[in-house]
C-alpha positions as CSV (number, residue, x, y, z in Angstrom):
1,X,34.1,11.8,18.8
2,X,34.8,13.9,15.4
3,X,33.0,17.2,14.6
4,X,31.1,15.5,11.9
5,X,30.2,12.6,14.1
6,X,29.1,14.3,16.5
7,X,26.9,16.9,13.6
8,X,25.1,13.7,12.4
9,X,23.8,13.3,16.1
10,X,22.8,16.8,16.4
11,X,21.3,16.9,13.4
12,X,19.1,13.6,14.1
13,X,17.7,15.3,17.4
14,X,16.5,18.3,15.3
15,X,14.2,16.9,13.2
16,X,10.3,17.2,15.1
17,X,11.6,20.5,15.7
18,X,12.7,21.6,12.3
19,X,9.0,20.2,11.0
20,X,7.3,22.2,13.6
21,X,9.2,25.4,12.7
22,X,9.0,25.0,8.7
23,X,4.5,25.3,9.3
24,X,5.0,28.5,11.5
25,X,3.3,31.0,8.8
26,X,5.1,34.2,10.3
27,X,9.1,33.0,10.2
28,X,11.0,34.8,13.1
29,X,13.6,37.7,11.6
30,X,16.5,36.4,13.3
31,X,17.2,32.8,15.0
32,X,18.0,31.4,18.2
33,X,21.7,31.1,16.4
34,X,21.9,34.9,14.8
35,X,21.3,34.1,11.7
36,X,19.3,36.6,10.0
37,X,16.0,36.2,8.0
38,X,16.8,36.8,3.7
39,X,14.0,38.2,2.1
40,X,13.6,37.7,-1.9
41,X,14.8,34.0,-1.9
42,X,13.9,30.9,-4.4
43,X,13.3,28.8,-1.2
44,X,10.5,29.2,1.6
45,X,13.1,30.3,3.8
46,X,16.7,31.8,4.2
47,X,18.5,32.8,7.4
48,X,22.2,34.1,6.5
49,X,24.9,34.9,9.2
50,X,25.4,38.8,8.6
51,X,28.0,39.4,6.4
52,X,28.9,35.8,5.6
53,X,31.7,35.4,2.8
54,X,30.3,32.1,1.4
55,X,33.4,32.4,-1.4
56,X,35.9,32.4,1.0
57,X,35.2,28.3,1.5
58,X,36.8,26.3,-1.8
59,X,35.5,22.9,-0.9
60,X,32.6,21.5,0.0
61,X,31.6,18.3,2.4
62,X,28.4,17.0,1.6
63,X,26.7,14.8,4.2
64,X,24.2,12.1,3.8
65,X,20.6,13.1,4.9
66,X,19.0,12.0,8.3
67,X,15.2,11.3,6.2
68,X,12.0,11.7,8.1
69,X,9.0,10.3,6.9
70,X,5.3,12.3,7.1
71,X,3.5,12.0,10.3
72,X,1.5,8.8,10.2
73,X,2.5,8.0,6.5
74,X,2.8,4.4,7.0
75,X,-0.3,4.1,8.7
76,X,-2.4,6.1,5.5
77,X,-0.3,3.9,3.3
78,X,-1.1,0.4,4.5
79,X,-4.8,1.5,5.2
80,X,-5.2,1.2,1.2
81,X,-6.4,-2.4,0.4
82,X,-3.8,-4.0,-1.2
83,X,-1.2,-2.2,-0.1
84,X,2.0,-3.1,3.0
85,X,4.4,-1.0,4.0
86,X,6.8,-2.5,6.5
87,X,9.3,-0.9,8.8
88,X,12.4,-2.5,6.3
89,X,10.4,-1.0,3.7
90,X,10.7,2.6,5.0
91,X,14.5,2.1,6.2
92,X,15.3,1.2,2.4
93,X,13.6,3.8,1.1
94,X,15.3,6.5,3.5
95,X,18.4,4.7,2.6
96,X,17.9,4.9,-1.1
97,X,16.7,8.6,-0.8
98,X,19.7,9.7,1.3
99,X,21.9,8.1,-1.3
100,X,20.2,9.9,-4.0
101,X,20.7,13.0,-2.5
102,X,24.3,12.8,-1.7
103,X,24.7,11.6,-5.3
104,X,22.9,14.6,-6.8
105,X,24.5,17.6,-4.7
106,X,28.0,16.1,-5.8
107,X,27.2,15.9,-9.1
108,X,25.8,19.6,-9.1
109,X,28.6,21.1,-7.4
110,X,31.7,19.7,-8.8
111,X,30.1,18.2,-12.2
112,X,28.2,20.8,-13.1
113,X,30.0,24.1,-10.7
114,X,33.8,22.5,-11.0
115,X,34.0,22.9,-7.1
116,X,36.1,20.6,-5.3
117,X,34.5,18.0,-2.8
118,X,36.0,17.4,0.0
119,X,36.4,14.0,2.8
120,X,37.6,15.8,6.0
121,X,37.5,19.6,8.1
122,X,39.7,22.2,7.1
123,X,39.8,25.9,7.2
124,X,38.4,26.4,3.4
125,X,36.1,23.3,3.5
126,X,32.1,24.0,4.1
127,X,30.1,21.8,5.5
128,X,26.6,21.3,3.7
129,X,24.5,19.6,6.2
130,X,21.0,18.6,5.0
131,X,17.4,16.6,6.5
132,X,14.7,15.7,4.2
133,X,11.6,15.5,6.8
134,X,8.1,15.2,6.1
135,X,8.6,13.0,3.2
136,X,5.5,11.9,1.1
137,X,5.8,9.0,-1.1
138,X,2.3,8.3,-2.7
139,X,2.9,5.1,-4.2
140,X,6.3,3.0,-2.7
141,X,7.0,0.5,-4.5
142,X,7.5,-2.8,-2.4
143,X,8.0,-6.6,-2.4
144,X,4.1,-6.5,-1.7
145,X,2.4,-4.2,-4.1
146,X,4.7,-3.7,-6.8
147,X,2.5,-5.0,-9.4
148,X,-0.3,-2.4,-8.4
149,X,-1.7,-0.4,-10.8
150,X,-2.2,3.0,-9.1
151,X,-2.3,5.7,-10.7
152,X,-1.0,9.2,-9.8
153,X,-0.7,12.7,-11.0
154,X,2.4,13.2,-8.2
155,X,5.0,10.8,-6.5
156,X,5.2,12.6,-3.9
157,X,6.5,15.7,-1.7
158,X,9.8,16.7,0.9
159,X,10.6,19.3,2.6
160,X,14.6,19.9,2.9
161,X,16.4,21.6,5.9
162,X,20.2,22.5,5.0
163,X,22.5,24.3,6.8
164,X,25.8,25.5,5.8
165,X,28.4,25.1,8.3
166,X,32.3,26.0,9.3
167,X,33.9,22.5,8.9
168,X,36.3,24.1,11.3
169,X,34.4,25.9,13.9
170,X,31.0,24.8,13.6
171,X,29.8,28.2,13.1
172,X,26.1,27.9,11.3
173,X,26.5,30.3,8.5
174,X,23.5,29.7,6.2
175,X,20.4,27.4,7.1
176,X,17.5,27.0,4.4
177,X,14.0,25.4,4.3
178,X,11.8,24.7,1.3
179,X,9.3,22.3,0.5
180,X,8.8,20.8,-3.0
181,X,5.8,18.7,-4.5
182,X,6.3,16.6,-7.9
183,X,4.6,18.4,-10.5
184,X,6.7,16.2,-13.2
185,X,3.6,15.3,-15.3
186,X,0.5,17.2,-15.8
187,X,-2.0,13.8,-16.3
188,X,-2.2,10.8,-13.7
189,X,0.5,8.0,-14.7
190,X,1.3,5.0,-13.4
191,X,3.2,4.8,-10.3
192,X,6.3,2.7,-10.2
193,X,10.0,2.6,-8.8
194,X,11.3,4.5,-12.1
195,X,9.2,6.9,-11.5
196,X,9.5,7.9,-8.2
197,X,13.3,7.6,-8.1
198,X,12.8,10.5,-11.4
199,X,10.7,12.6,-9.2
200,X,12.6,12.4,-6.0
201,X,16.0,13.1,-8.6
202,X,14.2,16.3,-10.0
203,X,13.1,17.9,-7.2
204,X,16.8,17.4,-5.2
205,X,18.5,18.5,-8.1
206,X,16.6,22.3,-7.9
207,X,17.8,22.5,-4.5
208,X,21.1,21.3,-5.5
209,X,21.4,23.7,-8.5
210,X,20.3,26.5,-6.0
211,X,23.3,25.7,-3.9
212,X,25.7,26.3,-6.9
213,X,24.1,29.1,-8.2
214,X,24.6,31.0,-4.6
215,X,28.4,29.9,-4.5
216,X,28.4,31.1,-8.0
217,X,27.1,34.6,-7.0
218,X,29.1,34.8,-3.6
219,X,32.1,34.4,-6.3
220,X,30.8,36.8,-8.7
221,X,30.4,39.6,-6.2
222,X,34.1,38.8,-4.4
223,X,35.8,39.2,-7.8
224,X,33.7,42.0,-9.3
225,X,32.7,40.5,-12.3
């Protein structure tokens, strides 16, 4: 079994944990893994391997994320007259979500940062391992209810758990977690598939664009400019 084979397993086992840790209101200084606590960040919560050299990695490996619905989401969803959510529902939209997502951090870092993306290990590849859990969708769009007429002032929340990771070694260097809630459009509109697939683009794409922005710093500092 491959190191990134046997990642995506890891990574699947993590998730009720990873929820449980990102409500703990004091955040431990250091992890179970060394990584220390970075105060001062964009997102809820940074843990950094002392000293890590992020620009000494010159490609990237982006991997598709495990997705985690909301405790008891499909039970508040089909508890609204009108509305069915089924199992196959769910799956496609994790599927869709975790598509999105890859889509996005690819076109951030190598559309938008000119870094090079990369298909296997090597000693200058990083690994940027992600999990979306606790995902809120307020108003799916399915076979069933997709001519409702709900209206919404937010598609929808996620909270994101990335870790940067030695392709090579393994070695966690960077892990993150941040939650973000639409807040696309200030008045209640109506829901529909366009919609949320807008919101759910927006808010990956800030975490993406944070990702670049650190590489672009790491770079900046390494080259003095």
């Amino acid at each position: 079994m491959d190191f990134l084979t046997r990642l995506s397993i890891l990574l699947i086992c993590l998730v009720s944990g990873i929820s449980a840790a990102a409500k703990e209101s004091v955040p431990p200084k250091v992890t179970v893994d060394g990584l220390r606590l970075v105060e001062g960040t964009t997102m809820a919560r940074v843990y950094a391997k002392p000293d890590v050299d992020l620009s000494l990695y010159n490609r990237f490996y982006v991997l598709a994320p495990q997705v985690a619905f909301e405790k008891d989401w499909q039970r508040g969803q089909n508890s609204i007259p009108g509305n069915t959510v089924t199992n196959d529902d769910m799956q496609r939209i994790k599927s869709e979500l975790s598509a999105l997502f890859v889509e996005v951090f690819k076109q951030e870092l190598q559309g938008n940062g000119g870094y090079i993306l990369a298909e296997e290990p090597a000693e200058d590849v990083l690994v940027v391992s992600p999990l979306i859990i606790d995902l809120n969708v307020i108003a799916p769009t399915t076979p069933r209810n997709r001519n409702s007429r709900s209206v919404i002032a937010s598609a929808g929340s996620m909270t994101l758990y990335m870790e940067l990771i030695d392709s090579v070694t393994g070695d966690k260097l960077v892990k993150a977690i941040d939650n973000k809630y639409d807040r696309t459009h200030p008045n209640p509109i109506r829901a529909n598939q366009k919609r949320n697939e807008a919101a759910a683009r927006d808010l990956i794409g800030e975490w993406a664009k944070l990702l670049r922005l650190a590489l672009d710093e790491a770079r900046t500092v390494v080259n003095g400019k």
